[in-house]
PyMOL commands that place a pseudoatom at each C-alpha (Angstrom):
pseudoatom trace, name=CA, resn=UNK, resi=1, chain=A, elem=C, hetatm=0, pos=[43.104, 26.325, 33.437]
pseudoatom trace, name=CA, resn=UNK, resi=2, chain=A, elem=C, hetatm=0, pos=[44.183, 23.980, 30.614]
pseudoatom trace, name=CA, resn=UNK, resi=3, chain=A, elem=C, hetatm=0, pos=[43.603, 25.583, 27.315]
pseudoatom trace, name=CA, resn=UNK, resi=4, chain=A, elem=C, hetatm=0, pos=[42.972, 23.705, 23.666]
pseudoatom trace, name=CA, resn=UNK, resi=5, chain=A, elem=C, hetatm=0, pos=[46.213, 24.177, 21.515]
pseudoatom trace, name=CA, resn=UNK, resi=6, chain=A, elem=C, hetatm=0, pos=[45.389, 26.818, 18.323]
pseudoatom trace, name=CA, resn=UNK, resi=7, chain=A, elem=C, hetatm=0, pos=[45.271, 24.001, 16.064]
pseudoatom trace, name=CA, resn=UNK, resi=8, chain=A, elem=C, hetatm=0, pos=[42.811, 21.378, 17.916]
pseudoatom trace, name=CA, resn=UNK, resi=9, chain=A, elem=C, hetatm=0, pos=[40.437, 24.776, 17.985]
pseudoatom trace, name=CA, resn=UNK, resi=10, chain=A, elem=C, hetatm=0, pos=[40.487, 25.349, 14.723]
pseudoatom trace, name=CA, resn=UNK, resi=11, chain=A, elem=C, hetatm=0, pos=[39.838, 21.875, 13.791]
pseudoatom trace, name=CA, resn=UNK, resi=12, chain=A, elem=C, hetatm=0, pos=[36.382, 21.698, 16.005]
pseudoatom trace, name=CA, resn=UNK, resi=13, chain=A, elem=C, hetatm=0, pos=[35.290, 25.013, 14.556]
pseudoatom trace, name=CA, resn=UNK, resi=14, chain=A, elem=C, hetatm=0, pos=[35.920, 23.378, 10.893]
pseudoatom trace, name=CA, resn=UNK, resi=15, chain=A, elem=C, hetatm=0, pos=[33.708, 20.215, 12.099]
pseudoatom trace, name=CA, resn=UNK, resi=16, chain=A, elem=C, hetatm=0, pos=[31.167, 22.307, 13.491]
pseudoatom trace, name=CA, resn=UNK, resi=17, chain=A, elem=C, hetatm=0, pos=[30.857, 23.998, 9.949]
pseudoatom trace, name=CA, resn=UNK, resi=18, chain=A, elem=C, hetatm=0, pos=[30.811, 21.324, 8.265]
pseudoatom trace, name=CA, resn=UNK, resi=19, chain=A, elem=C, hetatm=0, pos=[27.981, 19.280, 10.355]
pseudoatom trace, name=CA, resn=UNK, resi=20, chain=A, elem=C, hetatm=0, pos=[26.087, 22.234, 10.415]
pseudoatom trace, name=CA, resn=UNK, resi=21, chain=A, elem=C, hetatm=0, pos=[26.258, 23.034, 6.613]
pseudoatom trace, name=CA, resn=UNK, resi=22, chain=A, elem=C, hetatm=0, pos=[24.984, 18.941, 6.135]
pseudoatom trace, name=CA, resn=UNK, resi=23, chain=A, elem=C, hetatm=0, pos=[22.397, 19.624, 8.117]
pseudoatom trace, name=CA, resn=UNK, resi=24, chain=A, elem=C, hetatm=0, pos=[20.955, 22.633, 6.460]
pseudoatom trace, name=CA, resn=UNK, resi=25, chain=A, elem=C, hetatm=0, pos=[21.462, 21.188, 2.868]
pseudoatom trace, name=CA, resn=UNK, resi=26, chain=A, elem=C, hetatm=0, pos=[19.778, 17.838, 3.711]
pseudoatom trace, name=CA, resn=UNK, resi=27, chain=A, elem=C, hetatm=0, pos=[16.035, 17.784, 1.682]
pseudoatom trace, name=CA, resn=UNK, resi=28, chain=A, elem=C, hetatm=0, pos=[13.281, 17.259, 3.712]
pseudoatom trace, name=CA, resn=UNK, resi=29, chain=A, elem=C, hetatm=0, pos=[11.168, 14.246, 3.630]
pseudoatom trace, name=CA, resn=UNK, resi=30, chain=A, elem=C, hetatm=0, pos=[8.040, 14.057, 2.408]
pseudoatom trace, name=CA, resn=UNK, resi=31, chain=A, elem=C, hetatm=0, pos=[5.746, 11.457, 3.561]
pseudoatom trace, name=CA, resn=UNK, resi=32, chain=A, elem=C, hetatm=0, pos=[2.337, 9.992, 1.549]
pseudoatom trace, name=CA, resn=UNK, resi=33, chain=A, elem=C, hetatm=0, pos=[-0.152, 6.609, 2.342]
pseudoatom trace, name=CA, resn=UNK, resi=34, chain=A, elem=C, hetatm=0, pos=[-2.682, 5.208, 0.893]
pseudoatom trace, name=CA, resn=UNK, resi=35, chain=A, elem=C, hetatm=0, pos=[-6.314, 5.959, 0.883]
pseudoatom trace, name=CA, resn=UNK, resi=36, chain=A, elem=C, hetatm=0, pos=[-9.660, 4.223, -0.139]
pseudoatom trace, name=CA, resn=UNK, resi=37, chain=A, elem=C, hetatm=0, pos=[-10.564, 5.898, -3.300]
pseudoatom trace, name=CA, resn=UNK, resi=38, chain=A, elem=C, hetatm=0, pos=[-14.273, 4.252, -2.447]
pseudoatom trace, name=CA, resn=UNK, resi=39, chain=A, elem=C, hetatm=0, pos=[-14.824, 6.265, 0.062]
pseudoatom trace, name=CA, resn=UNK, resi=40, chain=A, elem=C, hetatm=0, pos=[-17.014, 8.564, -1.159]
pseudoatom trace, name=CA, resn=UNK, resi=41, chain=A, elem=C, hetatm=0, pos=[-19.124, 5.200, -2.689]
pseudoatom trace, name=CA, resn=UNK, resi=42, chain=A, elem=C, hetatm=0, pos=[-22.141, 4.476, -0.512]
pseudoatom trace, name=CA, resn=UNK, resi=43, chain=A, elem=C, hetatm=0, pos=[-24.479, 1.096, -1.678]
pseudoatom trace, name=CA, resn=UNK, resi=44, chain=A, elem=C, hetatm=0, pos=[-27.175, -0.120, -0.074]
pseudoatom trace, name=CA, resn=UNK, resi=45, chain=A, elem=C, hetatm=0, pos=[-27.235, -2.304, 2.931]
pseudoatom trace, name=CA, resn=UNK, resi=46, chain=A, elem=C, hetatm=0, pos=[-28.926, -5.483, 3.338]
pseudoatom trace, name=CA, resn=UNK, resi=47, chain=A, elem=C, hetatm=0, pos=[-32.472, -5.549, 4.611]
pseudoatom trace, name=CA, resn=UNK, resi=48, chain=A, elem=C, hetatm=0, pos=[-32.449, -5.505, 8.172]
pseudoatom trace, name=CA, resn=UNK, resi=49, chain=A, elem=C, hetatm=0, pos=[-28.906, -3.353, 8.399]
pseudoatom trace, name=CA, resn=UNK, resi=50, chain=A, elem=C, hetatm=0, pos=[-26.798, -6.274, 9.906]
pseudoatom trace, name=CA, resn=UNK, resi=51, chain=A, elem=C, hetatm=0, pos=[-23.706, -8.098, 7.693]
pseudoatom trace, name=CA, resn=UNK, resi=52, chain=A, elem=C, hetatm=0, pos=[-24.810, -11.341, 6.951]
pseudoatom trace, name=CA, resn=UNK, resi=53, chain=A, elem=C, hetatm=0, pos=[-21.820, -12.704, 6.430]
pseudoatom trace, name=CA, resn=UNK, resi=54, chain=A, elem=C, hetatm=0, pos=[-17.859, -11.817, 7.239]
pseudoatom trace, name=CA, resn=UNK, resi=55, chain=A, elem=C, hetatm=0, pos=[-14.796, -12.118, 4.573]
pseudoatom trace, name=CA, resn=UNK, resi=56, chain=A, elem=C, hetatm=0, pos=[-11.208, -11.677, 6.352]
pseudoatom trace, name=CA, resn=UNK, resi=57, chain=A, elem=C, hetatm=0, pos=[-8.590, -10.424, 4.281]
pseudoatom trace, name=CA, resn=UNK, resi=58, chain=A, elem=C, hetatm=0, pos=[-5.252, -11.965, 5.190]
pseudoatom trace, name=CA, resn=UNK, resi=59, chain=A, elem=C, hetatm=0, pos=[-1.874, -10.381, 5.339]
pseudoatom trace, name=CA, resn=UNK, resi=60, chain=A, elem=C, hetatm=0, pos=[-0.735, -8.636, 1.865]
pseudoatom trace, name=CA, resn=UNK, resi=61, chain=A, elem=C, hetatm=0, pos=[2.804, -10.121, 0.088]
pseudoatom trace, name=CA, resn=UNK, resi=62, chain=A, elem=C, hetatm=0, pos=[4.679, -7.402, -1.375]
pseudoatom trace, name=CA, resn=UNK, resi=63, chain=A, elem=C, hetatm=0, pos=[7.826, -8.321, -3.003]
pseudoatom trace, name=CA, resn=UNK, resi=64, chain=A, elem=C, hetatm=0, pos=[10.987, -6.667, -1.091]
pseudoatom trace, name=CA, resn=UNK, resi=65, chain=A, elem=C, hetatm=0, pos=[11.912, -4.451, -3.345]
pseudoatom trace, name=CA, resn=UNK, resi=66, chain=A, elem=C, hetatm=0, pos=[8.644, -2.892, -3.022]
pseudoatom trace, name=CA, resn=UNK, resi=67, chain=A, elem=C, hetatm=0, pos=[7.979, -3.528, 0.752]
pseudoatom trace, name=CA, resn=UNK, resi=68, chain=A, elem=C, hetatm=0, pos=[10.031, -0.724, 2.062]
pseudoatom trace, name=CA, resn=UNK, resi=69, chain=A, elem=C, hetatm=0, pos=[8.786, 3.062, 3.768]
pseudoatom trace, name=CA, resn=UNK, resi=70, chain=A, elem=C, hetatm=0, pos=[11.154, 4.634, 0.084]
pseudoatom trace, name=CA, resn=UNK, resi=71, chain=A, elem=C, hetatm=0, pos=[8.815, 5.577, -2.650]
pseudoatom trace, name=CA, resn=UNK, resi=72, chain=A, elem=C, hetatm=0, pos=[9.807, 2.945, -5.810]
pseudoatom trace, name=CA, resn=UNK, resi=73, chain=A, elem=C, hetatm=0, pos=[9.919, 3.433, -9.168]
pseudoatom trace, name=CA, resn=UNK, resi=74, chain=A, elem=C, hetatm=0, pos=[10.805, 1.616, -12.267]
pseudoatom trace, name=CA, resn=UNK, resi=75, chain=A, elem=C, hetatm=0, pos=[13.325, 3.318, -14.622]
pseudoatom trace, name=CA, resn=UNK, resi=76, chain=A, elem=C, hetatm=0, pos=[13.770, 0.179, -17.063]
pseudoatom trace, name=CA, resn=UNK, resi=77, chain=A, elem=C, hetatm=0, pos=[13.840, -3.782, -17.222]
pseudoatom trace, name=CA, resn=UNK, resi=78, chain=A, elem=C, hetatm=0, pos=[16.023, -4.322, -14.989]
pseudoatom trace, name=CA, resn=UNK, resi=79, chain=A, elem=C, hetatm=0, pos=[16.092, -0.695, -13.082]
pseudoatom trace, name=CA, resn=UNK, resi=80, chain=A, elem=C, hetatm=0, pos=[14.941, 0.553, -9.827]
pseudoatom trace, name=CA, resn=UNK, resi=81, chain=A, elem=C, hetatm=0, pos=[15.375, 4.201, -8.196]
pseudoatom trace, name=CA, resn=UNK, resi=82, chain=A, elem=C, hetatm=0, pos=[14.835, 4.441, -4.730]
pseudoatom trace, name=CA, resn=UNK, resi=83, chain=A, elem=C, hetatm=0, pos=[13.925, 8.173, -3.006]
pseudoatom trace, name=CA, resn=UNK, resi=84, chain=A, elem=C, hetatm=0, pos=[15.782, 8.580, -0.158]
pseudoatom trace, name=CA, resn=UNK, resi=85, chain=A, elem=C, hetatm=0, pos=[13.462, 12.069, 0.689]
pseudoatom trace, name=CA, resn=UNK, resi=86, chain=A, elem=C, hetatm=0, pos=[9.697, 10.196, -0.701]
pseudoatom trace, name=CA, resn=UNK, resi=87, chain=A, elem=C, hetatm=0, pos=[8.546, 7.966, 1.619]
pseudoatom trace, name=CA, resn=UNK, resi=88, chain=A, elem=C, hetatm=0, pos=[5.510, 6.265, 2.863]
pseudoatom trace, name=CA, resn=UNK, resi=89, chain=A, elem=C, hetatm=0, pos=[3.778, 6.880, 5.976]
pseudoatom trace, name=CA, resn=UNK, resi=90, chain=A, elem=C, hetatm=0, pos=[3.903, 2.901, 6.708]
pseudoatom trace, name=CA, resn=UNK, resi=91, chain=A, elem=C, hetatm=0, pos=[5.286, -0.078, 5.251]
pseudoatom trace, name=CA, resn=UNK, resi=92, chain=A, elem=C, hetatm=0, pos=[3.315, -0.692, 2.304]
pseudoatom trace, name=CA, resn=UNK, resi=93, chain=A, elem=C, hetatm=0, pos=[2.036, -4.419, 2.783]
pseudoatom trace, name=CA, resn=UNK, resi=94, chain=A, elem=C, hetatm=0, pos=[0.257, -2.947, 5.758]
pseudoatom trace, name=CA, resn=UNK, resi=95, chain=A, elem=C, hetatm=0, pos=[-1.376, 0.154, 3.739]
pseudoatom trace, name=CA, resn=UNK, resi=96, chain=A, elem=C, hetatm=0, pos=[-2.058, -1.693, 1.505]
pseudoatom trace, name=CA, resn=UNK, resi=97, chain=A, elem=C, hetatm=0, pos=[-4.064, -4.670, 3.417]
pseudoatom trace, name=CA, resn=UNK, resi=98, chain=A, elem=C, hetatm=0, pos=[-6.017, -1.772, 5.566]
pseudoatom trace, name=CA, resn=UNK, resi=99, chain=A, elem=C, hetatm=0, pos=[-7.206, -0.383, 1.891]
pseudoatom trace, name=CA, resn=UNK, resi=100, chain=A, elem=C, hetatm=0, pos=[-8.350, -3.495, 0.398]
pseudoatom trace, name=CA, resn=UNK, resi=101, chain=A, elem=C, hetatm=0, pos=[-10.094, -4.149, 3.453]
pseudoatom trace, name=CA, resn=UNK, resi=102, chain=A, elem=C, hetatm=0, pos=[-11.985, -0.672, 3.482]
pseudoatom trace, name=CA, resn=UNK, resi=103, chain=A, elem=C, hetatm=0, pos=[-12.946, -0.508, 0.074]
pseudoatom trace, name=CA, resn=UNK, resi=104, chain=A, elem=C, hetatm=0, pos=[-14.407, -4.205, 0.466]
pseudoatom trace, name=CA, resn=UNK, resi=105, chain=A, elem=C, hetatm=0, pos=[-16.685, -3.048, 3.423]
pseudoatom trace, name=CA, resn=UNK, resi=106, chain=A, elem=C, hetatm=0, pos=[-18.186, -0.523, 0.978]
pseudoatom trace, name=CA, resn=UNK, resi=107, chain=A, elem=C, hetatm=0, pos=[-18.382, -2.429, -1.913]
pseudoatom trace, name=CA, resn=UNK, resi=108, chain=A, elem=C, hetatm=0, pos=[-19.374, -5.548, -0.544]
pseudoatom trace, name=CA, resn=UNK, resi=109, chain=A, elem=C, hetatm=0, pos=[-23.329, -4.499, 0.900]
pseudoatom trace, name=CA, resn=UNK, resi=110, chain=A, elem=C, hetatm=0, pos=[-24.343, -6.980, 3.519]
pseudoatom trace, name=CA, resn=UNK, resi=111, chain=A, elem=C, hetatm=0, pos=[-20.520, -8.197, 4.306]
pseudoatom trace, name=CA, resn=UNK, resi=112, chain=A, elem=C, hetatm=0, pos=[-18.373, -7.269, 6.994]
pseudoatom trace, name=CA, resn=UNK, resi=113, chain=A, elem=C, hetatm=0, pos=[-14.656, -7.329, 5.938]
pseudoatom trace, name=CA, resn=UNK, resi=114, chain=A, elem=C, hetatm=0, pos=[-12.079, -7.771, 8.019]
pseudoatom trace, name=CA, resn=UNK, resi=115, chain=A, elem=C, hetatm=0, pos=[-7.989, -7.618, 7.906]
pseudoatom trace, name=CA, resn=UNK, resi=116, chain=A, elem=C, hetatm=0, pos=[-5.771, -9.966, 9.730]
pseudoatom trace, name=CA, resn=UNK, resi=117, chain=A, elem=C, hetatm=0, pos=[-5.165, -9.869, 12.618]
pseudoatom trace, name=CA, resn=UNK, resi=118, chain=A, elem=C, hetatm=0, pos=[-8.977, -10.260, 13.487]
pseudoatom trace, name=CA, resn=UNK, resi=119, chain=A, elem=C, hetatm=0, pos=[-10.490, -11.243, 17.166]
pseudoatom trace, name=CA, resn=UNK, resi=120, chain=A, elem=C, hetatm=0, pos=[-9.600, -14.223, 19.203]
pseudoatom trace, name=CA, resn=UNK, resi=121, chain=A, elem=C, hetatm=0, pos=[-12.076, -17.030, 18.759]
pseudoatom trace, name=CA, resn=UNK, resi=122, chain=A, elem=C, hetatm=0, pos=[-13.494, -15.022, 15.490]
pseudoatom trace, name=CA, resn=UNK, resi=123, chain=A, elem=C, hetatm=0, pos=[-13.348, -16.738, 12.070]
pseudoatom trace, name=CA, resn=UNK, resi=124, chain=A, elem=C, hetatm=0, pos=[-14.437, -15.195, 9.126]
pseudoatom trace, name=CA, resn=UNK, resi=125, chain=A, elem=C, hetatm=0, pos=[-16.649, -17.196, 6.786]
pseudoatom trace, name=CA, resn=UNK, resi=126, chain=A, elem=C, hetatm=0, pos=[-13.887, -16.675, 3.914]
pseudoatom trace, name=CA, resn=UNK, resi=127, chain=A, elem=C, hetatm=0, pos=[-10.578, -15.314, 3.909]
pseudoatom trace, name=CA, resn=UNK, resi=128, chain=A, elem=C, hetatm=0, pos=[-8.969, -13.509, 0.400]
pseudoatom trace, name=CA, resn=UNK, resi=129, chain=A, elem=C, hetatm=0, pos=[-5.443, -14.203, 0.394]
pseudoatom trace, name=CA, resn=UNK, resi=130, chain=A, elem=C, hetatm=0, pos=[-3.594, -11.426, -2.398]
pseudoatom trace, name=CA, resn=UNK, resi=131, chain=A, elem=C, hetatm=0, pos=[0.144, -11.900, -3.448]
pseudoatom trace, name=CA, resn=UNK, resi=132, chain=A, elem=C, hetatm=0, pos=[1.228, -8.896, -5.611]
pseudoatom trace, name=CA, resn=UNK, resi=133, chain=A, elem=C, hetatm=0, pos=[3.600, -9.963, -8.266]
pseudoatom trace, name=CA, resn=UNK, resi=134, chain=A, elem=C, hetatm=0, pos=[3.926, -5.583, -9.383]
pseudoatom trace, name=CA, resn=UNK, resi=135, chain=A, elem=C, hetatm=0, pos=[2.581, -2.541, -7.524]
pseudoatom trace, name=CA, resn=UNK, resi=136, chain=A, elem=C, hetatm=0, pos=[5.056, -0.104, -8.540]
pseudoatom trace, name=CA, resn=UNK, resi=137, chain=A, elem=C, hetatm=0, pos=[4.636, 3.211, -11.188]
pseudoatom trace, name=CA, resn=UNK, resi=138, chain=A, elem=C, hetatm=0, pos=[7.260, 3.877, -14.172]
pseudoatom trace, name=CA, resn=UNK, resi=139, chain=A, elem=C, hetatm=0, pos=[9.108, 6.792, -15.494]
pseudoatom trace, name=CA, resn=UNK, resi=140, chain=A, elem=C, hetatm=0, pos=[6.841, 6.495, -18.935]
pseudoatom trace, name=CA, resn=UNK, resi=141, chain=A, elem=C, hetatm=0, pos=[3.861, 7.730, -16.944]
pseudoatom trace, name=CA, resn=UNK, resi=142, chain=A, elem=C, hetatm=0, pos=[2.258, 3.943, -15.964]
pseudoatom trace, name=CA, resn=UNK, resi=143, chain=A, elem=C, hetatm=0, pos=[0.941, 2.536, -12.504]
pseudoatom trace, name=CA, resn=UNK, resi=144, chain=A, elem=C, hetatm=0, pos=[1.917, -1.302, -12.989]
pseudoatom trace, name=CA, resn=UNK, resi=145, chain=A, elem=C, hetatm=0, pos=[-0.651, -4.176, -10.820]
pseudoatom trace, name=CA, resn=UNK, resi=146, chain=A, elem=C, hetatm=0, pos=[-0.077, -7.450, -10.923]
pseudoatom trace, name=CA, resn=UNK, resi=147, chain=A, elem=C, hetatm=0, pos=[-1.428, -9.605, -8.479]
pseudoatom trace, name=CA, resn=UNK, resi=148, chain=A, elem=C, hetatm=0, pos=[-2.475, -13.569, -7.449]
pseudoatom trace, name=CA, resn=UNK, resi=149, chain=A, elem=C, hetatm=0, pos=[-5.549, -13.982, -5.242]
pseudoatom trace, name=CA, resn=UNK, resi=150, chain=A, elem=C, hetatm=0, pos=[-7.270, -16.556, -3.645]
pseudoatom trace, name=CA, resn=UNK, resi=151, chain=A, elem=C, hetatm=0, pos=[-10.551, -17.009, -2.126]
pseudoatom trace, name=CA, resn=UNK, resi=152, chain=A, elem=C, hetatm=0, pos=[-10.989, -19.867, 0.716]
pseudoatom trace, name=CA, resn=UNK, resi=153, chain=A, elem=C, hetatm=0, pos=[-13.728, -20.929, 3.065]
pseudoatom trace, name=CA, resn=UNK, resi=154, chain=A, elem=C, hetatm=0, pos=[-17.550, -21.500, 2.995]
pseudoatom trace, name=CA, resn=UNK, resi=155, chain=A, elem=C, hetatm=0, pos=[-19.476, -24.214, 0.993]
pseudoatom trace, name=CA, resn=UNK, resi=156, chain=A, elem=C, hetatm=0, pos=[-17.034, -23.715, -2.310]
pseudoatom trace, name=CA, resn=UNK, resi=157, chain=A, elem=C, hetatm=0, pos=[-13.712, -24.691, -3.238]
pseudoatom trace, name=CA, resn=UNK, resi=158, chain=A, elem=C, hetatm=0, pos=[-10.873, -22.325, -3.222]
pseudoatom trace, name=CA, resn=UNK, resi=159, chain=A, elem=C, hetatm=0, pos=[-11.096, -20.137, -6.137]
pseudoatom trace, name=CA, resn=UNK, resi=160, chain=A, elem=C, hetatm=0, pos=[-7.564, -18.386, -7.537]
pseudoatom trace, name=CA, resn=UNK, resi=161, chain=A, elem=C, hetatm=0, pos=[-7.474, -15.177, -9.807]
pseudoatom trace, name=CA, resn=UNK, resi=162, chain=A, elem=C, hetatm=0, pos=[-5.349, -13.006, -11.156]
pseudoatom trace, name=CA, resn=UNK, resi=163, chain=A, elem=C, hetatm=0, pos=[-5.444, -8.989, -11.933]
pseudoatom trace, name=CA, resn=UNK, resi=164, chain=A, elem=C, hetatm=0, pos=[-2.932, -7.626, -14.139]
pseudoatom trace, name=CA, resn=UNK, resi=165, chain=A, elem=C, hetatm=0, pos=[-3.330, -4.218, -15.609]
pseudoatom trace, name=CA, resn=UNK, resi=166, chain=A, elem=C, hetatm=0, pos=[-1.727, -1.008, -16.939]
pseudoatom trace, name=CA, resn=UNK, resi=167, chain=A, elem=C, hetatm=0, pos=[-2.802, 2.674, -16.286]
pseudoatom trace, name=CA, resn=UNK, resi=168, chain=A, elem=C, hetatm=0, pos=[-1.587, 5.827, -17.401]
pseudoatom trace, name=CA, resn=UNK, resi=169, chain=A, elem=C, hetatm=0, pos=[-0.354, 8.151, -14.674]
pseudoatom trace, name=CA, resn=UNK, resi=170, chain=A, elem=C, hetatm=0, pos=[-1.010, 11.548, -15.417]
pseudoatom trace, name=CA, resn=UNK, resi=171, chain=A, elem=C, hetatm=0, pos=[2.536, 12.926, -13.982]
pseudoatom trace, name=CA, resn=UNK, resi=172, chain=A, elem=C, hetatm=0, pos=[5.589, 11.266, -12.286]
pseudoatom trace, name=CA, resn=UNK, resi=173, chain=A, elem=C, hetatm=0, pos=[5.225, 13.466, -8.812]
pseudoatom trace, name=CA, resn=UNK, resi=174, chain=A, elem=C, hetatm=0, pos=[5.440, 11.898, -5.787]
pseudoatom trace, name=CA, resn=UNK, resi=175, chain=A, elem=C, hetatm=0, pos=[1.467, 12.458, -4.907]
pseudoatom trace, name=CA, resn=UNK, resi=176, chain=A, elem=C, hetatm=0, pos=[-0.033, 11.624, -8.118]
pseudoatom trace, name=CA, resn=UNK, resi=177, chain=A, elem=C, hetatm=0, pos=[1.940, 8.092, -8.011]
pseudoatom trace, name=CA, resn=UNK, resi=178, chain=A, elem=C, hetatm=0, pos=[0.981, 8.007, -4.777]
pseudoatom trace, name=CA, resn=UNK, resi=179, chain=A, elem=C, hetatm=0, pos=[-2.597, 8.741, -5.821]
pseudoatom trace, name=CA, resn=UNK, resi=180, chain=A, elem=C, hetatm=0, pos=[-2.341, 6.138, -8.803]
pseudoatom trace, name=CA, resn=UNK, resi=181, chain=A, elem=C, hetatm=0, pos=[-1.228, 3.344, -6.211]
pseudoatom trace, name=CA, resn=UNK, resi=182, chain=A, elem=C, hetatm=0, pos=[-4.800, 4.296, -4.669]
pseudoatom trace, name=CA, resn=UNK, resi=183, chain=A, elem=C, hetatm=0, pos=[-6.729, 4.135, -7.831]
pseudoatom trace, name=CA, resn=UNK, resi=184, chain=A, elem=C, hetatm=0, pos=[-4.939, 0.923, -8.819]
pseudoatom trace, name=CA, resn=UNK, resi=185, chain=A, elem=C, hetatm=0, pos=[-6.260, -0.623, -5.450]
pseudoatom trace, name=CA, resn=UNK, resi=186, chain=A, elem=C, hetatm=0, pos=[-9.882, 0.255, -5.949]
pseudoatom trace, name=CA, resn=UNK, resi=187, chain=A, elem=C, hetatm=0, pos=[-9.396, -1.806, -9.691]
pseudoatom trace, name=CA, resn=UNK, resi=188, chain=A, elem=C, hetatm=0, pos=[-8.478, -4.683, -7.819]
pseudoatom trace, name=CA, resn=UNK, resi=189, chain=A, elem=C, hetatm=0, pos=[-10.859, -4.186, -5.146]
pseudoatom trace, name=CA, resn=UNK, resi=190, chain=A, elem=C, hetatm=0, pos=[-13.770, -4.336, -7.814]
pseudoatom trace, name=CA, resn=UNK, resi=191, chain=A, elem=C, hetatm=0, pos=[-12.404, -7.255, -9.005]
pseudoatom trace, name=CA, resn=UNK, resi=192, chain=A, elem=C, hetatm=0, pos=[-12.069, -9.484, -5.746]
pseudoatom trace, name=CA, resn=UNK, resi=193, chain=A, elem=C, hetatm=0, pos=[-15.754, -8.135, -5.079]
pseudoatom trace, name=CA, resn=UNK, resi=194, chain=A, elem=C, hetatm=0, pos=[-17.527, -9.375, -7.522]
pseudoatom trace, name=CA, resn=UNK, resi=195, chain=A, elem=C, hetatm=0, pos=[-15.743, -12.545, -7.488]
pseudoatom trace, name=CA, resn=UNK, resi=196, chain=A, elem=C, hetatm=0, pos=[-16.706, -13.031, -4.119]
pseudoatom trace, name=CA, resn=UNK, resi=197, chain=A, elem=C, hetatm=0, pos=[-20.444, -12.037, -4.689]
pseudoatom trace, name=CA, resn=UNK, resi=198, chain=A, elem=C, hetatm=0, pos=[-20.608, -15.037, -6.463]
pseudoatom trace, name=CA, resn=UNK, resi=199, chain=A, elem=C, hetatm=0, pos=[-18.468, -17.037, -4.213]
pseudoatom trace, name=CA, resn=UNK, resi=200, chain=A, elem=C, hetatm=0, pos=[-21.155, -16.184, -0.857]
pseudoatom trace, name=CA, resn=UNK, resi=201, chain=A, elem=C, hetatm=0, pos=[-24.376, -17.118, -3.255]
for i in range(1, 201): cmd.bond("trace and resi %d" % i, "trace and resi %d" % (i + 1))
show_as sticks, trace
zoom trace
C-alpha cells in the first residue's frame, strides 16, 4: 500500500484547517423584501363589486447600482457600500413592481391593477410606466426616492410626473431601511393614484 510522504500529510491537514476555520468565521446572510405597507388599508369597492376598469403597471427601471440582491447604501456624493451578508430576497426591480402593483389594487377602489407580464390577449386600459432615478437610504438616517412616471392609454394623452422626496429613517439597520424602502413605496403609490383617478374620469 502506497503511503502519502510526512510532508504532503501535513500539508492537507493545514488546508483542511484552514477551509474549515473560513467556513466557521464566514457571517451569515440575512435576507429582507419588500412589503405593501397598504395592506392593512381597506376602501370601498365600487357599486356592484366588479373593477370597472384595469391599469397595468409595466416593468420597474432601477439603476444598476441599485438593481442587485446586496443591500445599498449611500455613504457620500460619490460613495456606495455594498453588504456582502444584507441581501434582498429578489432582485429589487421585481419587488419593487409586485409592491406598486399591490398597493394600487387597494388604493385604487373599482380598478384592477396589474404588473407586467399580464395575460395573453389582455390589455389593460392604461399602463404606468415608473423609472427610479434614487431608491436607496444614507448613512445620515434618510430614505432617498426619486422617480419619473408616466401614465399611457385611454381617452387622454400621456401624462409624465415626477416624485422626489426625503424621509428620515429612524436607524441605519438592515430592517428598518428595509422597512423605509416600504414606506417610501406607499408615498409614491399615493401619488400615481390619485393622478390616475383623474386620468380614468
Amino acid at each position: 500500500m502506497n503511503r502519502l510522504p510526512l510532508w504532503a500529510l501535513t500539508v492537507s491537514c493545514m488546508l483542511i484547517l484552514v477551509f474549515s476555520g473560513c467556513r466557521s468565521i464566514t457571517p451569515p446572510v440575512s435576507y429582507y423584501i419588500l412589503n405593501p405597507t397598504t395592506a392593512g388599508l381597506t376602501l370601498p369597492a365600487d357599486a356592484d363589486g366588479n373593477p370597472t376598469q384595469t391599469v397595468g403597471i409595466n416593468p420597474i427601471e432601477l439603476p444598476g447600482y441599485l438593481n442587485r440582491v446586496q443591500m445599498v447604501i449611500r455613504t457620500g456624493p460619490n460613495q456606495l457600500d455594498v453588504s456582502s451578508s444584507h441581501r434582498w430576497a429578489d432582485y429589487p426591480d421585481r419587488m419593487v413592481q409586485q409592491v406598486l402593483g399591490e398597493n394600487l389594487n387597494i388604493l385604487m377602489a373599482g380598478t384592477q391593477v396589474y404588473t407586467s407580464p399580464w395575460p395573453a390577449g389582455f390589455k389593460p386600459d392604461v399602463t404606468v410606466d415608473v423609472t427610479f432615478l434614487d431608491l436607496i437610504g444614507t448613512t445620515d438616517k434618510k430614505m432617498l426616492l426619486s422617480a419619473v412616471w408616466t401614465i399611457n392609454g385611454g381617452d387622454s394623452p400621456s401624462s409624465s410626473h415626477r416624485t422626489t422626496f426625503s424621509e428620515t429613517v429612524s436607524s441605519m439597520d438592515f430592517d428598518d431601511l428595509a422597512a423605509a424602502h416600504s414606506q417610501a413605496l406607499e408615498t409614491l403609490s399615493r401619488d400615481i393614484s390619485e393622478t390616475l383617478r383623474a386620468f380614468l374620469k
